[in-house]
FIPADO-751215 format. One record per residue: residue number from 1; residue in one letter; z, x, y of N, C-alpha, C in turn. Coordinates in steps of 0.05 Angstrom, whole numbers. Example, Ala and Ser with C-alpha at 12.3 -4.5 7.8 and 13.67 -1.06 7.14 Angstrom:
2
NODE   baba   kolse     n_pz     n_px     n_py    ca_pz    ca_px    ca_py     c_pz     c_px     c_py
NODE      1       A      156      264     -114      156      246      -90      156      264      -66
NODE      2       S      142      257      -45      143      273      -21      157      258        1
This chain:
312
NODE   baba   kolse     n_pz     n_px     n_py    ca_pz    ca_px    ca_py     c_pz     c_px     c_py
NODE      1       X     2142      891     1749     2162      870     1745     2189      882     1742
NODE      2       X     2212      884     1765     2233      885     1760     2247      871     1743
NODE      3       X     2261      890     1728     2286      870     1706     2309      878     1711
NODE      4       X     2326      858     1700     2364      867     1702     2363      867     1670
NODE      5       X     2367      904     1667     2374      910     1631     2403      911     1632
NODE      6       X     2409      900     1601     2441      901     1596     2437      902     1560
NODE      7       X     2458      912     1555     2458      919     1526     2466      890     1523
NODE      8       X     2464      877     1523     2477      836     1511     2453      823     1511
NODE      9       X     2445      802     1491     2436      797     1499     2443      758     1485
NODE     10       X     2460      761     1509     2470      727     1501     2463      708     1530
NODE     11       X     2450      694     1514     2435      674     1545     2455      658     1557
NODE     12       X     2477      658     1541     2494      641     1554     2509      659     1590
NODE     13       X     2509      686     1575     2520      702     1604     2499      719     1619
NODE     14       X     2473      728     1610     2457      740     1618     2436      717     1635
NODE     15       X     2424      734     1651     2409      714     1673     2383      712     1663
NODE     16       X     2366      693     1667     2336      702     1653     2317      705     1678
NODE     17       X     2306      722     1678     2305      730     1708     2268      716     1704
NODE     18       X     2261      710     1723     2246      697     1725     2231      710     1757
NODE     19       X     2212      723     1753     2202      755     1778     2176      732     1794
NODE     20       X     2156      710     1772     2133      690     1786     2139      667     1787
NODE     21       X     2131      658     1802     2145      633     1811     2115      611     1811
NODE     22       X     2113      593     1828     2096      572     1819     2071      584     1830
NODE     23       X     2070      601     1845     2038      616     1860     2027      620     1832
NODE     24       X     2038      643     1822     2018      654     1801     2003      634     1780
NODE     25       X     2024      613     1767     1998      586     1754     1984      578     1767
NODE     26       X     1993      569     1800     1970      556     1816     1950      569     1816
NODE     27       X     1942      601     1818     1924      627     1819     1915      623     1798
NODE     28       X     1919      623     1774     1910      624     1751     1899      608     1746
NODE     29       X     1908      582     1745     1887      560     1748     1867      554     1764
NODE     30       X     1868      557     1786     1851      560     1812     1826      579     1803
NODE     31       X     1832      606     1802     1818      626     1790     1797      609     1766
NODE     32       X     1817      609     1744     1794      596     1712     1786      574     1726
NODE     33       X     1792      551     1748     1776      535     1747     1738      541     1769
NODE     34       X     1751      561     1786     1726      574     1803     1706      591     1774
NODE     35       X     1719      598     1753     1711      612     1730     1687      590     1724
NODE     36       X     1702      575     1712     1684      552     1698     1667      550     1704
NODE     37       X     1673      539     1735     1643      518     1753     1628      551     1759
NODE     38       X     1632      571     1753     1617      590     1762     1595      595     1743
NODE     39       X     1600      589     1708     1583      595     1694     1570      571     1688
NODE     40       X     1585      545     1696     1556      522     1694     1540      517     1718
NODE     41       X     1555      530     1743     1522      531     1764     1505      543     1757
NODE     42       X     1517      568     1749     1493      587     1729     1474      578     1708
NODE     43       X     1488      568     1689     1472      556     1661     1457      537     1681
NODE     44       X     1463      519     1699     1442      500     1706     1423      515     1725
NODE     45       X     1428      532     1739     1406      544     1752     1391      561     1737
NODE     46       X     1396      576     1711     1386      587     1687     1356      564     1677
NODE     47       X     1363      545     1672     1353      525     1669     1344      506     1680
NODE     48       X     1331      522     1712     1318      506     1732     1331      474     1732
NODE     49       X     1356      465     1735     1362      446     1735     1363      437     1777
NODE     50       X     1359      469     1790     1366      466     1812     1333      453     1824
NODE     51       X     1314      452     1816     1291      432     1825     1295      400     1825
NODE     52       X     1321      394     1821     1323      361     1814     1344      362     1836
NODE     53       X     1342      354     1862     1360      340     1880     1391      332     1880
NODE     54       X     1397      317     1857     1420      308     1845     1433      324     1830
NODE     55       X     1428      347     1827     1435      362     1813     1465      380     1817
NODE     56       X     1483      379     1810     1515      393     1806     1509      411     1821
NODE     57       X     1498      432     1814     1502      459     1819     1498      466     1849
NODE     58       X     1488      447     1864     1483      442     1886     1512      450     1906
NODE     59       X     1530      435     1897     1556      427     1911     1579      444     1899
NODE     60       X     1577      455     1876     1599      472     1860     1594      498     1871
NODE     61       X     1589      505     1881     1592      549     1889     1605      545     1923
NODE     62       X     1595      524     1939     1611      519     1957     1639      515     1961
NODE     63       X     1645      493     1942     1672      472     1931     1683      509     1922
NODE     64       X     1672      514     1911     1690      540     1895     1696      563     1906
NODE     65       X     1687      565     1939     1688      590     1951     1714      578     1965
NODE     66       X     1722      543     1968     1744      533     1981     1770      538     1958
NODE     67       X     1759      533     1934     1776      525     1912     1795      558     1907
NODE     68       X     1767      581     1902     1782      615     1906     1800      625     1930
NODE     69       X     1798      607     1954     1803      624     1975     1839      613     1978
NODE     70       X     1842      591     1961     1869      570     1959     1881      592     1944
NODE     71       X     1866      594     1919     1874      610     1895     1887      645     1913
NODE     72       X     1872      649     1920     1878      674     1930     1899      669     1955
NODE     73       X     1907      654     1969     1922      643     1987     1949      642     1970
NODE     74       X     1950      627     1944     1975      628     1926     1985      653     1921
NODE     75       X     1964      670     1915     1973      695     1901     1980      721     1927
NODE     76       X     1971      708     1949     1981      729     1967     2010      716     1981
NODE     77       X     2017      706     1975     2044      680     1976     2069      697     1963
NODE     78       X     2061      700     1938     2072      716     1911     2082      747     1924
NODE     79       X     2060      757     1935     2065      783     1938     2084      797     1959
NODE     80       X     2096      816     1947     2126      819     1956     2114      843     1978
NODE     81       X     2098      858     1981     2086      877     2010     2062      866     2009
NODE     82       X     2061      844     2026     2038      832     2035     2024      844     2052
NODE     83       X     2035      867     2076     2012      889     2093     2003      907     2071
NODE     84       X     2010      918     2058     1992      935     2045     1974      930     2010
NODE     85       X     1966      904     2025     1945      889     2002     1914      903     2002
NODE     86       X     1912      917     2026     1885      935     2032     1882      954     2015
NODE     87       X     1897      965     2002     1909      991     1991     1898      992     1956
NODE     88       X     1897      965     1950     1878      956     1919     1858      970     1922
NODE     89       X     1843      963     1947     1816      965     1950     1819      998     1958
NODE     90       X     1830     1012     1963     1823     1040     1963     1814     1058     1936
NODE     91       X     1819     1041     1916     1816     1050     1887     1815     1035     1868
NODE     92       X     1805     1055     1845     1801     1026     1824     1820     1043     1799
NODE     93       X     1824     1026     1779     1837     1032     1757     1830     1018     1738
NODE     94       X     1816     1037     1727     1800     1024     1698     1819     1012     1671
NODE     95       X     1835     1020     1677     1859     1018     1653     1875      996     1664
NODE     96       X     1880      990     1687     1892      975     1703     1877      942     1702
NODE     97       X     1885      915     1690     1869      890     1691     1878      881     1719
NODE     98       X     1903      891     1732     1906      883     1762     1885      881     1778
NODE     99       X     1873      919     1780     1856      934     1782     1823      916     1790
NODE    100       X     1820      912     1758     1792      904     1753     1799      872     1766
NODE    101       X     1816      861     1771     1817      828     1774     1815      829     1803
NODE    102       X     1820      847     1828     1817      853     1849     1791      861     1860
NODE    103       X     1782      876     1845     1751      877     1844     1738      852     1835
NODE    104       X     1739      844     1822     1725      807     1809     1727      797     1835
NODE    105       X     1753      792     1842     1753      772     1859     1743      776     1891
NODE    106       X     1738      793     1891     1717      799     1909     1688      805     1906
NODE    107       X     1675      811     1883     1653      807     1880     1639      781     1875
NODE    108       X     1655      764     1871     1657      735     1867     1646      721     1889
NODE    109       X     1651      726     1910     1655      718     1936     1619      717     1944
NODE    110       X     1603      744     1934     1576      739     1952     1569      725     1924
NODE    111       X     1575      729     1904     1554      711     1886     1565      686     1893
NODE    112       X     1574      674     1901     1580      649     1901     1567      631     1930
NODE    113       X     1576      657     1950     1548      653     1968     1515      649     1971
NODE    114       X     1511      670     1956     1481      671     1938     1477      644     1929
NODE    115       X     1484      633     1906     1486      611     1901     1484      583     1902
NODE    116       X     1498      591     1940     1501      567     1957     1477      570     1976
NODE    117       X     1467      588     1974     1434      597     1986     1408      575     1973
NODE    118       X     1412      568     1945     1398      554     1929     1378      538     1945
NODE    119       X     1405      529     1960     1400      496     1965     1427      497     1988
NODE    120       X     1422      501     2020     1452      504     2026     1453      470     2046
NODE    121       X     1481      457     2050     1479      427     2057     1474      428     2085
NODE    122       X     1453      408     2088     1439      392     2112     1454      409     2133
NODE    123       X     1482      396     2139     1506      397     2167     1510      425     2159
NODE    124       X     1503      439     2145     1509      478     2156     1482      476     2162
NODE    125       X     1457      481     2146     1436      492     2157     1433      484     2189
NODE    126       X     1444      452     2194     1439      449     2219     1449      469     2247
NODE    127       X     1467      475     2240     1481      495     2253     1476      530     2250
NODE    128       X     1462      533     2228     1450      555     2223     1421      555     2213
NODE    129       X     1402      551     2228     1375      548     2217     1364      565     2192
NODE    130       X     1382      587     2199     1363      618     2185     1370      607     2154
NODE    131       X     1396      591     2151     1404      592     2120     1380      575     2106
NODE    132       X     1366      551     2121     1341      548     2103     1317      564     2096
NODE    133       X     1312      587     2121     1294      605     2105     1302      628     2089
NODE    134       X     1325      633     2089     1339      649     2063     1326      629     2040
NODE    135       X     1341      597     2040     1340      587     2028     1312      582     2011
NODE    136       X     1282      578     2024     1257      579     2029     1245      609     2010
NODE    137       X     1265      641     2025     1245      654     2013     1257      658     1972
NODE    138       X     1283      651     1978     1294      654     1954     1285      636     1930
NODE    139       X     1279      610     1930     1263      594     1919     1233      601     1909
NODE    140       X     1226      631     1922     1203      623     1917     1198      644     1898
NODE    141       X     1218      666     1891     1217      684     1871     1240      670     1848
NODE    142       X     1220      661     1832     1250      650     1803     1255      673     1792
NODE    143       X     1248      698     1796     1263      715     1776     1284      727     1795
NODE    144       X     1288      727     1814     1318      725     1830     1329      712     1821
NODE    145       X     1328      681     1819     1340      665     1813     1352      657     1789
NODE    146       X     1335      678     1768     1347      688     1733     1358      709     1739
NODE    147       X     1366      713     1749     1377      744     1746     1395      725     1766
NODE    148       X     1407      721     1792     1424      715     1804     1438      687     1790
NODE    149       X     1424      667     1766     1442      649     1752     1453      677     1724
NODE    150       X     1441      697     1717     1463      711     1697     1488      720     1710
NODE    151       X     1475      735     1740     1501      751     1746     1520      723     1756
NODE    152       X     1517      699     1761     1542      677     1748     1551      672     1734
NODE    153       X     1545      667     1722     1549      661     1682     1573      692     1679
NODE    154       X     1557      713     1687     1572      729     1675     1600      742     1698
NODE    155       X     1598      742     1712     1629      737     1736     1643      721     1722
NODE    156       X     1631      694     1731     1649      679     1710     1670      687     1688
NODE    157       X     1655      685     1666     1665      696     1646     1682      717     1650
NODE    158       X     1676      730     1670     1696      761     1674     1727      756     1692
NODE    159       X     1714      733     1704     1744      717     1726     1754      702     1702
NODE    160       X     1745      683     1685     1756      669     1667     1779      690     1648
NODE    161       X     1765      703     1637     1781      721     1622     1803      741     1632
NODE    162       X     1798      754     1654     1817      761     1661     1843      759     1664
NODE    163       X     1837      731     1679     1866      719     1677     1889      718     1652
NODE    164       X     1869      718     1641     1888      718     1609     1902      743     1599
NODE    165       X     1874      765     1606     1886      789     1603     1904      799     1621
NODE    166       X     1915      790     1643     1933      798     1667     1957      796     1650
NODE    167       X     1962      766     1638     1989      771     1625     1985      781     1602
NODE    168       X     1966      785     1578     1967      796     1553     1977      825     1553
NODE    169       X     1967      838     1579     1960      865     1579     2002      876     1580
NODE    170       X     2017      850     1587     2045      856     1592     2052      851     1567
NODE    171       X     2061      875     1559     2069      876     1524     2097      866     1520
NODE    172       X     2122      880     1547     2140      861     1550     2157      837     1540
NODE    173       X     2125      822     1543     2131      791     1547     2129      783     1515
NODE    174       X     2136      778     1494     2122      769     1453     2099      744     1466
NODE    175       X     2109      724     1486     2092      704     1483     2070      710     1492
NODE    176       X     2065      726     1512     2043      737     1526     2029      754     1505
NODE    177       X     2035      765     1493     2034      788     1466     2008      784     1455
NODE    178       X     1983      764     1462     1964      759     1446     1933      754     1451
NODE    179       X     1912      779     1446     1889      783     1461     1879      747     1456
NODE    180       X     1894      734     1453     1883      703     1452     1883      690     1475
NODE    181       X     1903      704     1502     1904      688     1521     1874      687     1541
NODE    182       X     1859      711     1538     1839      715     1559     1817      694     1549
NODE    183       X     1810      688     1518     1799      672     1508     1800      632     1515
NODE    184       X     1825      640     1519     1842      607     1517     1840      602     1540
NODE    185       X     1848      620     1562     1843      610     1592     1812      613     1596
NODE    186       X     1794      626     1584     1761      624     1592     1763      593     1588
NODE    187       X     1767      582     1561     1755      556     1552     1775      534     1568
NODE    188       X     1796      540     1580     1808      516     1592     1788      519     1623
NODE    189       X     1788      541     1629     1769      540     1658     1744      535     1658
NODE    190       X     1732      523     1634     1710      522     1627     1706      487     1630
NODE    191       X     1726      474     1614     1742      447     1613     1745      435     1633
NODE    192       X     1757      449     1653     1766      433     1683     1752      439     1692
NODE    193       X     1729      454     1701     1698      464     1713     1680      436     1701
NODE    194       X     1683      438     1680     1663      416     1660     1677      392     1676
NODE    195       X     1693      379     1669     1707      356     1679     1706      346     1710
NODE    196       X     1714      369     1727     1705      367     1752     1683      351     1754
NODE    197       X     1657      369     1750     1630      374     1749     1625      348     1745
NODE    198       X     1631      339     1716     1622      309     1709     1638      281     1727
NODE    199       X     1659      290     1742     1671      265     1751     1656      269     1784
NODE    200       X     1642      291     1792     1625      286     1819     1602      280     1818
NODE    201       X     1588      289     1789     1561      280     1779     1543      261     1792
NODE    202       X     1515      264     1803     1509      238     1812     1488      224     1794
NODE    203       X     1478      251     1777     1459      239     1758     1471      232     1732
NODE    204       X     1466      214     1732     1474      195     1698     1471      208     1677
NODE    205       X     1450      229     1675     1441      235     1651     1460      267     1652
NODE    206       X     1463      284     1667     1476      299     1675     1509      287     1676
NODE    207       X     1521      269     1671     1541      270     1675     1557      265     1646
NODE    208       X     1528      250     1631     1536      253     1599     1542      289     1581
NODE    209       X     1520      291     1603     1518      321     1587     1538      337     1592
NODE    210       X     1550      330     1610     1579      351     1616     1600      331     1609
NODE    211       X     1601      314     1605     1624      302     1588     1620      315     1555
NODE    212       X     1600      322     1554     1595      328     1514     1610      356     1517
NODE    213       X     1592      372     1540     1609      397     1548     1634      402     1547
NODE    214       X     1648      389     1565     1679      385     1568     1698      384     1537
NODE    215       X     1678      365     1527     1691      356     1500     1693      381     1474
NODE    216       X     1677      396     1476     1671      421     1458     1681      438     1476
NODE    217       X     1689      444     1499     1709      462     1502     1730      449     1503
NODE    218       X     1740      428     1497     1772      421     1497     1771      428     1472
NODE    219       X     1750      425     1446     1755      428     1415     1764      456     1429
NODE    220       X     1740      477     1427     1750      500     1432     1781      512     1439
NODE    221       X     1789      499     1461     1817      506     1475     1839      504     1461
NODE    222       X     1831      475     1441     1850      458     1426     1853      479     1396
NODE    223       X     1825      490     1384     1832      518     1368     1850      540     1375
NODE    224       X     1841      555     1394     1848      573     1411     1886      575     1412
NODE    225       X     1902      546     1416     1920      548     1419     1933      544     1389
NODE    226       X     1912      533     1375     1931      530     1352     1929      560     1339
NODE    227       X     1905      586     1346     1897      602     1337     1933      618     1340
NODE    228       X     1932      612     1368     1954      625     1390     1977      627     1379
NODE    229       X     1991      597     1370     2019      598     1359     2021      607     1337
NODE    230       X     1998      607     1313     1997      614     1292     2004      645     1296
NODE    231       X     1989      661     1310     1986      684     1314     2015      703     1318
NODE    232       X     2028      684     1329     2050      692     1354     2074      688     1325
NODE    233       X     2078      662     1317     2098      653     1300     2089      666     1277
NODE    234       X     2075      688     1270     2069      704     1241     2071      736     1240
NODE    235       X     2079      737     1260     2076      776     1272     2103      792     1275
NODE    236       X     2124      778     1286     2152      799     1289     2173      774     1295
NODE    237       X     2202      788     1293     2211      759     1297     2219      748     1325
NODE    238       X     2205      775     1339     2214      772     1373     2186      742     1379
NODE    239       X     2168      758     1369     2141      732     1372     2155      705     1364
NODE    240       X     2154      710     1335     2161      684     1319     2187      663     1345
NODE    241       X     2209      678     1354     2229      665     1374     2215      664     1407
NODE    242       X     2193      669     1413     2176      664     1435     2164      643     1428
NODE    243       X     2151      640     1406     2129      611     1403     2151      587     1405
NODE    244       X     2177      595     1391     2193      578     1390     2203      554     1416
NODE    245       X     2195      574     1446     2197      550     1456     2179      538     1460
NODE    246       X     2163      534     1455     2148      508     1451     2151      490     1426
NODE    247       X     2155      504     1405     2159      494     1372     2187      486     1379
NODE    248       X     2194      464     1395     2237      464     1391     2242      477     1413
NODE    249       X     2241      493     1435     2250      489     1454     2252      486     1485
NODE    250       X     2252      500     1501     2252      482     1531     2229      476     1542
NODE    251       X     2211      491     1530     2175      478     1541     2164      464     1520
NODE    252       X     2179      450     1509     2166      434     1477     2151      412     1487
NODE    253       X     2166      399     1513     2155      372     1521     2127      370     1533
NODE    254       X     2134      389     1550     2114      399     1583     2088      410     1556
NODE    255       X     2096      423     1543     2070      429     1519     2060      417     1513
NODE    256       X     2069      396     1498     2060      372     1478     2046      356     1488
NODE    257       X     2066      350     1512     2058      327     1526     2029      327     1545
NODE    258       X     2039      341     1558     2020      353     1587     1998      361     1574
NODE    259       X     2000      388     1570     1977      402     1562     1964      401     1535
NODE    260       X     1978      394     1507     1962      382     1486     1949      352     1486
NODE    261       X     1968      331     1497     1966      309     1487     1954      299     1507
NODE    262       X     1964      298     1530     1945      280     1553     1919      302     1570
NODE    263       X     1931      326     1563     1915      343     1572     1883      354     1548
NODE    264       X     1882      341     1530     1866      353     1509     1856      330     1487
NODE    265       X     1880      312     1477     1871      290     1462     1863      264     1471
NODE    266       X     1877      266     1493     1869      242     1511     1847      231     1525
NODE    267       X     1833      251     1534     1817      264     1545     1787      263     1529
NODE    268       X     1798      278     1499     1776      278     1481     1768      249     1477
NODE    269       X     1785      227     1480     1787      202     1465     1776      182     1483
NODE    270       X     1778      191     1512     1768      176     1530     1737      179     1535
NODE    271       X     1726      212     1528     1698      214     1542     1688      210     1516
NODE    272       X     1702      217     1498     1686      209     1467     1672      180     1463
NODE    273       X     1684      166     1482     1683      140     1478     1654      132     1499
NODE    274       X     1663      146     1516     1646      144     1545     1622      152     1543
NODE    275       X     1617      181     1523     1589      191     1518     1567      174     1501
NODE    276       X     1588      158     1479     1574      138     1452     1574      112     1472
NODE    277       X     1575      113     1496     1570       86     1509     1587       57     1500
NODE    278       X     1615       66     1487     1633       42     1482     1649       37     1511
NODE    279       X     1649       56     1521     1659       51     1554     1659       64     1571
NODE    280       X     1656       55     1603     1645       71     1623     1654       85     1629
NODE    281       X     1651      101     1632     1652      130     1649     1673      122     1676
NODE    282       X     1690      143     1665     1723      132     1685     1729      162     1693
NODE    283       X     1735      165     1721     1747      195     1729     1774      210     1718
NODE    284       X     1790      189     1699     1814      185     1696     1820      214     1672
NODE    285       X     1796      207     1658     1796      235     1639     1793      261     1645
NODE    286       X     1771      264     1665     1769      291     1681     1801      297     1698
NODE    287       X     1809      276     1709     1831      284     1720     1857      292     1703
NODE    288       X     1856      287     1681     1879      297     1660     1869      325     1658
NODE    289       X     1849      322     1642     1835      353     1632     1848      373     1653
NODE    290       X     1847      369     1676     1847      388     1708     1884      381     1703
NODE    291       X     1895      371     1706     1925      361     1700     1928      386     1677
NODE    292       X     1923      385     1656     1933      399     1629     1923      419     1633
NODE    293       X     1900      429     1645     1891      466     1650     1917      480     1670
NODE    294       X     1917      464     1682     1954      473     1707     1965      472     1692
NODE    295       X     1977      447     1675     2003      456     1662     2005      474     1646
NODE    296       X     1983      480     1629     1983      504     1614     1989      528     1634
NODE    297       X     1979      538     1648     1986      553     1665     2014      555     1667
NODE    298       X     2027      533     1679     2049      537     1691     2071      542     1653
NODE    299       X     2067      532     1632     2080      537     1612     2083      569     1600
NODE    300       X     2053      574     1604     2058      599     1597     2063      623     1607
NODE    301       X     2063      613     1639     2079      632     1656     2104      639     1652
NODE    302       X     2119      615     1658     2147      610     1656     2158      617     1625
NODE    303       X     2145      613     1604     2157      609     1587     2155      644     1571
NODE    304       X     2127      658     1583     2126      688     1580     2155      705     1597
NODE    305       X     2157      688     1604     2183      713     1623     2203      692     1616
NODE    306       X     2209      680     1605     2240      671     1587     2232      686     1560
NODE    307       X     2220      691     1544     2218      706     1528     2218      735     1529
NODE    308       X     2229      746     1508     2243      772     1512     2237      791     1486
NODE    309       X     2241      816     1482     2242      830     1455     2272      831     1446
NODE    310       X     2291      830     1469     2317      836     1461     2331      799     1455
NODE    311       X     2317      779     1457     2326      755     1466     2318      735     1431
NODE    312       X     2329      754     1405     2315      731     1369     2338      725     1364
């Protein structure tokens, strides 16, 4: 990340340089939301849920190999030597979360294929016969199929988190400053994976169950951030003037609004309602949830690189 250093540090004359632009939230979200739906195809194929026809997990590793390949489309958008993107892959760097998030996102790719092996749809097999007897011999050993729903579950989890640690790992940034982000983006990609999931749902009983889901990771997310500002507003006073924009200033709204209130309470208040059977089941909530996991993204992109150590 290039910067323009100057001994001043008055915002009125200094520039706030701003290096990511709207790719990297779209990536990040994109990414935790392929995260999500990656560890509940898993848990449901963990849980032989893939013998029931109607079943989610069916349609999510497909949807998600479209949903990564957008994600990764954003982030190669971003990048300033786009020919020599081959050059990741000549090496790895253990110390490096760039590193390891380059590797994920390509190991991602056959498990998600695998996956889509389960059970792959009518109009491909038709066009490819062989994918039903992949399909055929893989069904018939379930301990592939436990062991290929862990290694989901656990990618997952490893794409989910990452992301978080991409910006934590920039010390740079106070708002970024906090091993809370890799946690907070698992459970929002976990949220809009859940939410998705339940607003394509075809089984009834399955669509409650991931609305309950959804709802315990929004509690989760909804901790997580309060964990976050606490954290941030108690540590130095460069932190304490980073949380600040959201506490009072220029991302206070886009925070509150977006991503706590319509993105998290709203949400809670609508499926809460929907699961106890006081009212039907409306897509309107899943579509916020997916609304407030972006905007979070896009807040704490933007608002990590207006924050500064030289800028209390």
């Amino acid at each position: 990340m290039t910067e323009i250093l100057s001994t001043r540090a008055n915002h009125l004359v200094d520039p706030i340089v701003h290096v990511w632009g709207w790719e990297i939230p779209v990536y990040l979200f994109l990414g935790g939301w392929v995260a999500g739906v990656m560890i509940l195809a898993g848990f449901f194929l963990w849980h032989g849920r893939h013998t029931r026809r109607t079943c989610t997990c069916f349609v999510l590793p497909l949807i998600a190999i479209v949903v990564l390949s957008l994600g990764m489309g954003a982030l190669f958008l971003d990048l300033e030597h786009k020919l020599y993107t081959w050059r990741l892959y000549l090496t790895f760097m253990p110390w490096s979360p760039m590193s390891w998030g380059a590797w994920i996102l390509i190991f991602v790719y056959p498990v998600l294929a695998a996956m889509s092996l389960v059970r792959p749809p009518a109009l491909l097999a038709a066009f490819f016969p062989v994918l039903d007897e992949w399909s055929e011999a893989l069904n018939r050993r379930p301990r592939v199929l436990k062991v290929l729903a862990a290694i989901s579950m656990a990618s997952g989890v490893a794409l989910g988190i990452y992301t978080g640690v991409l910006l934590s790992a920039l010390g740079a940034r106070p708002f970024w400053n906090s091993a809370l982000l890799g946690p907070l983006f698992l459970a929002s990609g976990l949220s809009a994976g859940a939410a998705f999931a339940h607003m394509v749902a075809r089984d009834p009983e399955e669509g409650i169950a991931l609305a309950r889901a959804d709802n315990a990771f929004l509690m989760v997310e909804l901790l997580l951030i309060g964990l976050l500002l606490i954290g941030l507003g108690t540590t130095s006073e460069a932190h304490a003037a980073a949380v600040g924009l959201v506490l009072g200033g220029p991302f206070t709204a886009v925070f509150w609004v977006l991503v706590v209130g319509l993105g998290i309470l709203v949400p809670l208040l609508i499926q809460g309602l929907a699961v106890t059977h006081r009212i039907t089941h409306t897509p309107i909530a899943p579509m916020l949830v997916m609304l407030g996991s972006l905007a979070l993204r896009f807040v704490v992109v933007y608002a990590g690189q207006y924050s500064h150590w030289a800028r209390v």
